[in-house]
Backbone as a ProteinNet text record, in pm:
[ID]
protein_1_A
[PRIMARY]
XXXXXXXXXXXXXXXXXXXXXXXXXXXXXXXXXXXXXXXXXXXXXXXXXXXXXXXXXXXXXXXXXXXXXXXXXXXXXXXXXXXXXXXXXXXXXXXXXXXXXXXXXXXXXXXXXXXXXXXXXXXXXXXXXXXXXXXXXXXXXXXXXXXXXXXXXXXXXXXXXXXXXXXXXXXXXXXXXXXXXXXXXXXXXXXXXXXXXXXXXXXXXXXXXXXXXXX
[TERTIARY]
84.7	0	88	55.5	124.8	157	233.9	199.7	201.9	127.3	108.8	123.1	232.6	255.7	166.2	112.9	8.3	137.4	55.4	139.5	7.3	89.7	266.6	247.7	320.6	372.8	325.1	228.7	148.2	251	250	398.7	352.5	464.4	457.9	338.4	207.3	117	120.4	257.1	283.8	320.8	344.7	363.9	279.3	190.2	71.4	-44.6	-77	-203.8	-328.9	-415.8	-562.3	-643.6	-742.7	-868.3	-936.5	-973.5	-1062.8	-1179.6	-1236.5	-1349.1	-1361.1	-1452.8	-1448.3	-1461	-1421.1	-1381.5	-1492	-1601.3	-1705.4	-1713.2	-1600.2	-1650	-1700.4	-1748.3	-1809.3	-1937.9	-1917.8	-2007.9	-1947.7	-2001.6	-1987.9	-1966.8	-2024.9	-1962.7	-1797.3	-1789.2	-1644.3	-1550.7	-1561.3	-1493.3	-1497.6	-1355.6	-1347.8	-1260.8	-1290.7	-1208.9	-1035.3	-1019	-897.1	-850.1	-739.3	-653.9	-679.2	-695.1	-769.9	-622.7	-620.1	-497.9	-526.8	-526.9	-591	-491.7	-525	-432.3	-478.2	-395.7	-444.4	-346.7	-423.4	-407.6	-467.1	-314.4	-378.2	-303.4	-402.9	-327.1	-278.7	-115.7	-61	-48.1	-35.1	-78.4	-188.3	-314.7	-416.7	-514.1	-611.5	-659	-817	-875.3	-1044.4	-1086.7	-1183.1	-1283.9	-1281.8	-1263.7	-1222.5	-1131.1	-1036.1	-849.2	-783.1	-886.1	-850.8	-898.4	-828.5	-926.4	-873.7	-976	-910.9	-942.3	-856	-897	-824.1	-883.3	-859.9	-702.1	-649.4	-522	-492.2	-631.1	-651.1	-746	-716.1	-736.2	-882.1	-942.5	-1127.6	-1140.7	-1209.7	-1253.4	-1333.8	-1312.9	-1382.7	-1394	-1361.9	-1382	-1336.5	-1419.5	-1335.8	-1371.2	-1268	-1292.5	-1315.8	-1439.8	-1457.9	-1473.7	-1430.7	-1457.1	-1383.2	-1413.8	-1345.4	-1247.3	-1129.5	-1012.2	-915.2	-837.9	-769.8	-903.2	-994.5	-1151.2	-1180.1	-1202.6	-1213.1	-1333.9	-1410.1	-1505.1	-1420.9	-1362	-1293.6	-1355.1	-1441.4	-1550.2	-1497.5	-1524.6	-1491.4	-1601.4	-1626.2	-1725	-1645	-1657.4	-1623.6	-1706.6	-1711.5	-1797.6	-1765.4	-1885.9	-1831.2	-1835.5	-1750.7	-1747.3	-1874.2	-1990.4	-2121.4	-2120.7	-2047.7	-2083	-2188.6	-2218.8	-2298.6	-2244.3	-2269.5	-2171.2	-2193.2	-2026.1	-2056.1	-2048.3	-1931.8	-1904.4	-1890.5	-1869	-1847.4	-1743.9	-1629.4	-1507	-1483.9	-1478.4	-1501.6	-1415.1	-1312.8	-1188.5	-1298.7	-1240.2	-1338.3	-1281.5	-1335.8	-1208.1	-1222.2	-1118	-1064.5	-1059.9	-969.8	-923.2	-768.2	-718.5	-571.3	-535.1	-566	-508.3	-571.6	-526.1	-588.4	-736.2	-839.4	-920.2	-989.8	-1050	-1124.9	-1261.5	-1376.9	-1512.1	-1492.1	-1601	-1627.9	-1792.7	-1876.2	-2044.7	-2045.9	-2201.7	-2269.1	-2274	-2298.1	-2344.7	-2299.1	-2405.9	-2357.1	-2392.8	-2429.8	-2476.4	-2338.2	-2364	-2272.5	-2366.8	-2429.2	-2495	-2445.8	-2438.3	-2375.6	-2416.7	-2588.4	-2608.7	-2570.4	-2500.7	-2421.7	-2312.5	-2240.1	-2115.4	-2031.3	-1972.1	-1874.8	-1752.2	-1660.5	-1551.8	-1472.1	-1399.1	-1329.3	-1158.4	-1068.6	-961.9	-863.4	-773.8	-687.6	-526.5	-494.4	-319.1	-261.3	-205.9	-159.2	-81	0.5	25.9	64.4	76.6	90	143.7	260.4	411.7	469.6	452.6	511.3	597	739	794.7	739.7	717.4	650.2	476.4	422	282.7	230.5	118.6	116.4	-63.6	-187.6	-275.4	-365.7	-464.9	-532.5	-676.2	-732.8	-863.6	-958.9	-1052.6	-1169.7	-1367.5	-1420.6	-1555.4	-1608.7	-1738.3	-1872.8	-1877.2	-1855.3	-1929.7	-1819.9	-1696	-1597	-1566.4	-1726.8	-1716.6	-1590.4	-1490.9	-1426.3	-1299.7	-1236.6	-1158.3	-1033.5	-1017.5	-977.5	-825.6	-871.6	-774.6	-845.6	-713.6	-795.8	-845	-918.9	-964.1	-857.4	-809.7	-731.5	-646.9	-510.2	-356.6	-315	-284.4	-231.1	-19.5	61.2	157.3	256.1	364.9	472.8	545.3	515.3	572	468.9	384.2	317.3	402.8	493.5	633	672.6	678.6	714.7	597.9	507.1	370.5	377.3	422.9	441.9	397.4	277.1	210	160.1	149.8	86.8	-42.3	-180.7	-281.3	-309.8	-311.1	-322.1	-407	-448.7	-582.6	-521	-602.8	-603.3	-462.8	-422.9	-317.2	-184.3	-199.4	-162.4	-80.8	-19.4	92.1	-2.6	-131.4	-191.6	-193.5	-163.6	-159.2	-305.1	-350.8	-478.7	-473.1	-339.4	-309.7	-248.7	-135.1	-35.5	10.6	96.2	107.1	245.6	207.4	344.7	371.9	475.5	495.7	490.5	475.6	510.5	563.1	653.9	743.5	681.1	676.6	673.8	702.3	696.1	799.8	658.2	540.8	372.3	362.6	408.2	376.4	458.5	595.1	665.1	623.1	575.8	570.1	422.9	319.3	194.9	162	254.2	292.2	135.6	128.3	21.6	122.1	61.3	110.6	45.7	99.9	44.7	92.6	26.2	81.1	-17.9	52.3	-61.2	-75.1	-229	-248.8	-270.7	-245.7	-251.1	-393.4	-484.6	-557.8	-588.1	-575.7	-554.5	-716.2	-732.6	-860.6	-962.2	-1035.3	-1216.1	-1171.6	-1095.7	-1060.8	-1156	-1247.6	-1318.4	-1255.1	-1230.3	-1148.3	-1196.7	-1342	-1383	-1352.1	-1322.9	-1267.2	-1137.7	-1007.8	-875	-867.1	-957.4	-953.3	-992.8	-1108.6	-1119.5	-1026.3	-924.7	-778.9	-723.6	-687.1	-578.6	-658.3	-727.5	-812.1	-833.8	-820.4	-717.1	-637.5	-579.3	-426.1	-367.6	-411.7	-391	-421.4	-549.6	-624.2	-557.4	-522.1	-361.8	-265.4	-232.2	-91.4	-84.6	-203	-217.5	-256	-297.2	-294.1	-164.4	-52.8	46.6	143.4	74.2	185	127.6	48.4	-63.9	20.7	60	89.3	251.6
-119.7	0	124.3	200.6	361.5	397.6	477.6	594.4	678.4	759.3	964.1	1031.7	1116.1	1158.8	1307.6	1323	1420.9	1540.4	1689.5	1809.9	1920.4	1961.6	1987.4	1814.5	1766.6	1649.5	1630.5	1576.6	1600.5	1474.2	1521.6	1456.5	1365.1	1256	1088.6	1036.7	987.9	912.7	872.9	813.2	662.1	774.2	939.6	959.8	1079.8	1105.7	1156.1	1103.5	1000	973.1	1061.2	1025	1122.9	1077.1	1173.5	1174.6	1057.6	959.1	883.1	898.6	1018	1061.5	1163.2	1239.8	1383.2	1485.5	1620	1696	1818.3	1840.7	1917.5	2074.9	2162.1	2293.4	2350.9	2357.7	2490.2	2365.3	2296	2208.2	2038.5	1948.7	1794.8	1796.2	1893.1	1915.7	1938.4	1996.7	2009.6	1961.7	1790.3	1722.6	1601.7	1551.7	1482.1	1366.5	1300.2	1179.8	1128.4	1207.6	1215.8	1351.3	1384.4	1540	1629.4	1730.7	1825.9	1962.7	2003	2087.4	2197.4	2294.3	2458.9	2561.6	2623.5	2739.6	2883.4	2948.9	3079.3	3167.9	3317.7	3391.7	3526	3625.4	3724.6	3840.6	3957.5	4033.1	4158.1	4147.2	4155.6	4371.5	4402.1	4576.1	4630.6	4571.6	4616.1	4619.1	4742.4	4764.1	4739.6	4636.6	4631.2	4501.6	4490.1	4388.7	4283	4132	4039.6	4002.3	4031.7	4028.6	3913.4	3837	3695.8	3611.9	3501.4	3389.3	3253.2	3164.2	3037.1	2926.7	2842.6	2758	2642	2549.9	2384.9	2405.2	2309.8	2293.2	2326.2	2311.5	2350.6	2467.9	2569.7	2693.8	2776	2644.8	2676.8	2755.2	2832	2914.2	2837.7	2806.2	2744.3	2839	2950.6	3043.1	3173.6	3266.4	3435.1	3506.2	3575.5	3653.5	3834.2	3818.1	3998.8	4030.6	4199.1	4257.1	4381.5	4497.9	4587.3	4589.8	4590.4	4592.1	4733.6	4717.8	4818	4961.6	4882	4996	4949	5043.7	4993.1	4865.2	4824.1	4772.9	4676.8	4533.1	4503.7	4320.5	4359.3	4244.8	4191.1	4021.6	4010.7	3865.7	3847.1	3735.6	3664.6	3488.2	3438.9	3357.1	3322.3	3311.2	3199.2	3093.6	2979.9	3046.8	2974.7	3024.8	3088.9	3082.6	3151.5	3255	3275.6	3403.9	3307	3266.2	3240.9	3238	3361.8	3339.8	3219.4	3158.4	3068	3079.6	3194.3	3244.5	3397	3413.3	3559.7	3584.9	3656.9	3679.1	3783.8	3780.1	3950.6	3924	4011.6	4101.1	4160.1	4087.1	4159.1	4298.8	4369.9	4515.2	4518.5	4592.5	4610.3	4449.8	4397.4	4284.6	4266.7	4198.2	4195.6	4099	3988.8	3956	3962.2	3931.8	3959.7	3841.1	3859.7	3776.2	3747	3646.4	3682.5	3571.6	3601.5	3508.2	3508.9	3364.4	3352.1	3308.4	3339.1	3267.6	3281.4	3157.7	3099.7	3200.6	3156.6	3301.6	3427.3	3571.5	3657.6	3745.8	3637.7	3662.7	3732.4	3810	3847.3	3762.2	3712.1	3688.8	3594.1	3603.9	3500.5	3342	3354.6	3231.5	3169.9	3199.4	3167.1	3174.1	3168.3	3187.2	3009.6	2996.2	2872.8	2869.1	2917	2895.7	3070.5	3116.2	3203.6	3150.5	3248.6	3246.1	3342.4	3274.9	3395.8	3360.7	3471.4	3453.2	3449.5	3336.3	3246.6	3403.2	3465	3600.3	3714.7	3856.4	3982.6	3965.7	3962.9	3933.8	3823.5	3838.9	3688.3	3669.8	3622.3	3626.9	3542.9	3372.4	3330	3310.9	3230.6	3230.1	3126.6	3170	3048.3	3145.3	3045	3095.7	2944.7	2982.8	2907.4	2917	2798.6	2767.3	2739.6	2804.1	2733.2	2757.4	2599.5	2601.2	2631.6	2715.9	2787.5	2649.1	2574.7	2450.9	2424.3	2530.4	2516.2	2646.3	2739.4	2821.5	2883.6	2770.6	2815.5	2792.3	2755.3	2800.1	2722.3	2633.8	2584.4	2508.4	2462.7	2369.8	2411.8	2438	2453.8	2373.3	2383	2211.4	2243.8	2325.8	2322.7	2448	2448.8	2542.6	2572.7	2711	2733.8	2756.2	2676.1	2744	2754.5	2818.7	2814.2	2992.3	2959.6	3156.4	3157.7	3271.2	3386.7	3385.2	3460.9	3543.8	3480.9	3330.7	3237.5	3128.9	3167.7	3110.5	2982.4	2925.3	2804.3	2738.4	2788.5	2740	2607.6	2535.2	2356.6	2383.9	2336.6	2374.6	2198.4	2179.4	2092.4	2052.8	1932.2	1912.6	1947	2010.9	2069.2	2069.9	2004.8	1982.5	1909.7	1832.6	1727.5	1733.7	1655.4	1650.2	1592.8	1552.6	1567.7	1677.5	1627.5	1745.8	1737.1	1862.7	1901.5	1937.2	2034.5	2121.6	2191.2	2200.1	2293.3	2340.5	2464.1	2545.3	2517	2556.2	2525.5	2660.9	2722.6	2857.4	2858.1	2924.6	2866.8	3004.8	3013.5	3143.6	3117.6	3244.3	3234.7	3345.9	3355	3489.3	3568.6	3519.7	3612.7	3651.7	3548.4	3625.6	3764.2	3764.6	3884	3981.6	3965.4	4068.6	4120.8	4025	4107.2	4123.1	4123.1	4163.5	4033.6	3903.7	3846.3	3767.5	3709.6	3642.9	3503.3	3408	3294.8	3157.6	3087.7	2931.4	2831	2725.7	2612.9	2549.7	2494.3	2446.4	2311.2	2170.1	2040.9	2051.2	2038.3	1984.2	1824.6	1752.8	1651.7	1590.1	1435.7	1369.9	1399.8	1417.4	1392	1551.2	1613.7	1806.8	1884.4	1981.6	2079.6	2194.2	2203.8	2263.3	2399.3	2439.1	2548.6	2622.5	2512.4	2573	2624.5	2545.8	2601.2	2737	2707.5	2825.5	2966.2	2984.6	3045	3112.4	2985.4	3049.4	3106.5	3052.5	3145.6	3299.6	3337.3	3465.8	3506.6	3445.9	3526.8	3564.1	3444.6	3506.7	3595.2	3597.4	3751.2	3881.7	3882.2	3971.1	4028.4	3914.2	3956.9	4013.7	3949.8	4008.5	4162.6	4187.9	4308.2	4408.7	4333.5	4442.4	4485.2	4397.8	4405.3	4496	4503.7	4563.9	4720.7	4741.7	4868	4934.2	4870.4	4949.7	4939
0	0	0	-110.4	-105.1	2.5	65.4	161.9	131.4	122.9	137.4	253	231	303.6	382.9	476.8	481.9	470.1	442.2	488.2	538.2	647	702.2	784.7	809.7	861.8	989.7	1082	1209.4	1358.4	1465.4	1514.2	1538	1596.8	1571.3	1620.6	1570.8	1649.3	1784.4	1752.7	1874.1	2030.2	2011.7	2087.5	2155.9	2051	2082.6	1977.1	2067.1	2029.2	1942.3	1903.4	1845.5	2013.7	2010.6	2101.4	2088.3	2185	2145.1	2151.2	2192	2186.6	2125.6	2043.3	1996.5	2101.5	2051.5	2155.6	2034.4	2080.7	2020.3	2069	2098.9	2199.1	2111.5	1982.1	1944.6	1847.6	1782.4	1746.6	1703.5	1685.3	1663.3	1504.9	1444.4	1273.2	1262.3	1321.8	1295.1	1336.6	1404.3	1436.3	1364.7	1246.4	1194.5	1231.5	1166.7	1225.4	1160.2	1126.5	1020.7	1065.9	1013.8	1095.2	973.4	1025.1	926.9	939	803.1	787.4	733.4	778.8	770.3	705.1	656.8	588.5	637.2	714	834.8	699.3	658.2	571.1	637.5	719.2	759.3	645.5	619.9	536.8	618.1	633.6	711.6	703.1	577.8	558.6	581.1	613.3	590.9	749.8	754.5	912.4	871.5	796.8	765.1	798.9	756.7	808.9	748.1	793.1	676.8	624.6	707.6	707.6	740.5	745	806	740.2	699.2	605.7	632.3	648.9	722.9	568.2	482.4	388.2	423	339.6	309.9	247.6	251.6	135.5	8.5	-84.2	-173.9	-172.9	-100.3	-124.3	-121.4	-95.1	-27.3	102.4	81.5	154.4	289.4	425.5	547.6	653.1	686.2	762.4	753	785.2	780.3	904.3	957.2	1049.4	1035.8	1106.4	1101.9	1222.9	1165.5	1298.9	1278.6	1374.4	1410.7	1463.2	1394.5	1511.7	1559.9	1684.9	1707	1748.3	1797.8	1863	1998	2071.2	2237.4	2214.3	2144.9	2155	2052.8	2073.2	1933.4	1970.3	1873.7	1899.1	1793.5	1752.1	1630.2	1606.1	1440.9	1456.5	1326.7	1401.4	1320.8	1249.2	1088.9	1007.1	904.4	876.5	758.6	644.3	555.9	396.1	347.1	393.9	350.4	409.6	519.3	564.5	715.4	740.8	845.6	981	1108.4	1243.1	1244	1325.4	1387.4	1517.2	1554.1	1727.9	1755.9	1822.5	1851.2	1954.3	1906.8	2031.3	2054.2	2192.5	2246.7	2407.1	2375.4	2488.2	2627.3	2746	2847.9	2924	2905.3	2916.8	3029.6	3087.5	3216.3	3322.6	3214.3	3351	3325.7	3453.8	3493.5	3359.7	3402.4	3228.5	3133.9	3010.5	2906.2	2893.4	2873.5	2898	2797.2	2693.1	2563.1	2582.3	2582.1	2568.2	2470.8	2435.5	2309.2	2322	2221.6	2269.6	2138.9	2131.1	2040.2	1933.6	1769.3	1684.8	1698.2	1729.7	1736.2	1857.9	1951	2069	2202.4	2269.3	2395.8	2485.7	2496.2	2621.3	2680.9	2828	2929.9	2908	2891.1	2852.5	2712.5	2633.7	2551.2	2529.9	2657.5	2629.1	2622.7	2521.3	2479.4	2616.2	2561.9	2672.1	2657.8	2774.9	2833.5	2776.6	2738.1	2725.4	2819	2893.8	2983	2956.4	2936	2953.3	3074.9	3093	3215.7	3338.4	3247.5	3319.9	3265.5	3301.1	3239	3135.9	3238.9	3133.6	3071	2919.9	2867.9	2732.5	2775.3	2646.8	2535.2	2574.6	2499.2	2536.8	2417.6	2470.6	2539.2	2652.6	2754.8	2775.6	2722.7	2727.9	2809.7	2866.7	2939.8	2911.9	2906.2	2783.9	2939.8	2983.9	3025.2	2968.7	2956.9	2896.1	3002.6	2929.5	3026.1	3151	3123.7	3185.9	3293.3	3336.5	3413.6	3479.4	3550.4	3604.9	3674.8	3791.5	3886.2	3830.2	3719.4	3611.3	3754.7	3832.6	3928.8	3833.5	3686.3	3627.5	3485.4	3420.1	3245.6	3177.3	3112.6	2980.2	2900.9	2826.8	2708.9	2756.4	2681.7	2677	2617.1	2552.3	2435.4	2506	2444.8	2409	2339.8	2332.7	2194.1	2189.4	2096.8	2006.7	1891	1931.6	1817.7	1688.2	1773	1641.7	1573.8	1610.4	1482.5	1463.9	1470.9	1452.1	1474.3	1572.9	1642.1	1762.2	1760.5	1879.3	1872	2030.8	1990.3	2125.9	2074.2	2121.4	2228.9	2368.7	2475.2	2485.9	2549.4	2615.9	2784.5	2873.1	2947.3	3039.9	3141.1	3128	3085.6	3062.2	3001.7	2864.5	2771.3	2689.3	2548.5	2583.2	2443.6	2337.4	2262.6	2104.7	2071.5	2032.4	1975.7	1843.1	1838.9	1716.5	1723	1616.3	1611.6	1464.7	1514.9	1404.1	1328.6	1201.3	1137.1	1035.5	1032.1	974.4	865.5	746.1	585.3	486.2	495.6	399.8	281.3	201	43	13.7	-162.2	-196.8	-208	-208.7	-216.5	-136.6	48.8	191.1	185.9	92.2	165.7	39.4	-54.3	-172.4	-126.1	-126.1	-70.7	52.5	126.9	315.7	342	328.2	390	464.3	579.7	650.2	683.5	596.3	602.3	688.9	751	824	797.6	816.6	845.8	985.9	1021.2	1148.9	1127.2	1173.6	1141.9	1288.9	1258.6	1364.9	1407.8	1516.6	1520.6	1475.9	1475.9	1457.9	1605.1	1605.5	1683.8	1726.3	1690.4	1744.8	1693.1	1770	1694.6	1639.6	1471	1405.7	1423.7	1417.1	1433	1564.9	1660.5	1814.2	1817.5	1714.9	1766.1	1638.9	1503.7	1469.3	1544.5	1627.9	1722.3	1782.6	1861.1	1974.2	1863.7	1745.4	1652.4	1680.8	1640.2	1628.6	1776.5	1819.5	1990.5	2015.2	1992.2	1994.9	1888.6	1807.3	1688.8	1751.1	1812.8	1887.4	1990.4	2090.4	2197.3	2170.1	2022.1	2027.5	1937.4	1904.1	1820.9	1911.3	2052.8	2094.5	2208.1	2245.4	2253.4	2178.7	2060.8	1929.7	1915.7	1970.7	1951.7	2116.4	2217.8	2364.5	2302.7
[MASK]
+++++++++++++++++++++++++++++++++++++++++++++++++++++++++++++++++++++++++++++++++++++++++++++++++++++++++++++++++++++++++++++++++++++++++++++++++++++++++++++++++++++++++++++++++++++++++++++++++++++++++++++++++++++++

């Protein structure tokens, strides 16, 4: 039997396993059973709406992010290739760390809120973000962890504490990223992972660090 090789290359099975159960935080659609490989396309000159585009390998359009950015109010909604919300992420102002909800559609409301994102602390050379679901009020132990480096778009996304891989990033140069200032990577999401969920953290952590780059 052939082998094909997937790309970007997802790390050794034998030493991180897939989920044996699906992991559904934003819906049960978007958890496949095979590793799903994303193409993150931010356009890296530009301050408008829609600056973000999440595609398949072959260059299909699966998610876009809007929103106002760099506005005290810097809400942002993320959306399938039709255009249809699927979440809504929104910065909780005035807290010690950086804090980001996320809820159903295009709803703020508490009773729809998915899961809370916090950066582990103020100050951080690299990134170390901490994932808790609505359904984990006292935020006592995280479900999921973001960490790595932004700057070299290398982050590997956890199951809560623990050494499971969810998804991680892989950087990707080209002579288009530097001629049309876009800034492109790929994310390998692992099998039963809700893809629409770690696309989400990416669009956090963009959100964080832009506004890092703005103080």
């Amino acid at each position: 039997m052939e082998h094909v090789q997937a790309y970007p290359p997802p790390a050794a099975p034998s030493a991180y396993p897939p989920l044996a159960t699906p992991v559904p935080v934003i819906g049960p659609q978007y958890c496949y059973p095979q590793p799903v490989d994303l193409a993150v396309v931010r356009k890296v000159l530009t301050i408008t709406e829609g600056n973000f585009a999440v595609t398949d390998i072959n260059g299909n359009i699966m998610f876009k992010i809007k929103g106002k950015f760099f506005s005290i109010h810097d809400r942002r909604l993320l959306t399938d290739a039709a255009g249809n919300p699927v979440c809504t992420l929104r910065p909780k102002i005035m807290t010690v760390h950086d804090r980001w909800q996320v809820f159903r559609g295009e709803s703020t409301e508490e009773k729809d809120l998915i899961f809370t994102v916090k950066r582990s602390s103020m100050i951080q050379l690299k990134t170390k973000l901490h994932v808790f679901l609505a359904t984990n009020p006292k935020e006592d132990v995280c479900d999921f962890r973001v960490e790595g480096s932004w700057l070299e778009r290398s982050c590997i996304i956890y199951s809560g504490e623990s050494n499971t891989i969810l998804a991680q990033m892989h950087k990707k140069h080209s002579v288009e990223s530097i001629l049309l200032g876009k800034d492109k990577f790929m994310v390998t999401v692992y099998p039963n992972v809700d893809y629409a969920f770690v696309v989400a953290l990416i669009a956090i952590l963009d959100g964080i660090n832009q506004d890092d780059d703005v103080v």
